[in-house]
N, C-alpha and C positions, 0 to 999 in steps of 0.2 A: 504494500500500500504506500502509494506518494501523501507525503508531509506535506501539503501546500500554507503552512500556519506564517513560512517565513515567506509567503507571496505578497505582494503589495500593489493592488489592479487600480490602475487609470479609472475611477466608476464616474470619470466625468469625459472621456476620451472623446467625443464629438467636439465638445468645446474646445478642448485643448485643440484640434488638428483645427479645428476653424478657425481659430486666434490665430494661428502659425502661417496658417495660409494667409490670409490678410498680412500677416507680419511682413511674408517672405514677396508676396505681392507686392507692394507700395515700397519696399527696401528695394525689387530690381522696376521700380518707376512702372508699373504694367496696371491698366485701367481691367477693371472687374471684367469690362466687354472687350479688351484686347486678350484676358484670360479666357473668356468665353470663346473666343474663336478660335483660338490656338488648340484647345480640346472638344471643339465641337458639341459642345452645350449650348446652352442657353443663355443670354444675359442673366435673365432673369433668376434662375437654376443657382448660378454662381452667389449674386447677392443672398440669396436663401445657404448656400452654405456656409457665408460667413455671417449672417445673422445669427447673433445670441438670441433673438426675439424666436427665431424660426425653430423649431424643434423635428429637422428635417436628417435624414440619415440618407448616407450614399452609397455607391456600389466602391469594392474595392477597383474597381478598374476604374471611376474615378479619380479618387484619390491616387492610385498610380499617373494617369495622364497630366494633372496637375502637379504633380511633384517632378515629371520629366518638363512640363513647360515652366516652369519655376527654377527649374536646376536645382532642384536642393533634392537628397534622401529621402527615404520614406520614414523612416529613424528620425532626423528632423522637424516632419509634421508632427508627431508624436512627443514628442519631448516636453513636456513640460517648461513655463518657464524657469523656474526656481529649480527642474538638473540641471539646468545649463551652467557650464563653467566657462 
């Protein structure tokens, strides 16, 4: 039997990748609808995922498309701010 007592889970992980995304967004200068087009979404789609208001979940091949138009890891969306060193 696995011990999972010493696990410590993201139970907020939507937000965190949404904060990140936006972060990583407006840090390489890119407009929501230049994200949008680059992964063939929506405008729309996109402001819903970095909305804290929206309580909207995405496909993992989202989140991958985004993090290759962004240039940044997928570990990166993920990250919390406060592991960052």
């Amino acid at each position: 039997m696995i011990n999972n007592k010493n696990l410590h889970f993201d139970t907020d992980i939507y937000n965190t990748i949404r904060k990140n995304i936006k972060k990583y967004r407006k840090e390489k200068n890119i407009t929501s609808a230049t994200l949008a087009e680059m992964v063939d979404l929506s405008h729309d789609f996109i402001r819903q995922i970095e909305s804290e208001k929206t309580a909207y979940n995405f496909s993992v091949d989202t989140f991958y498309k985004i993090s290759v138009a962004l240039g940044v890891s997928l570990d990166m969306l993920i990250q919390k701010e406060n592991d960052k060193n």
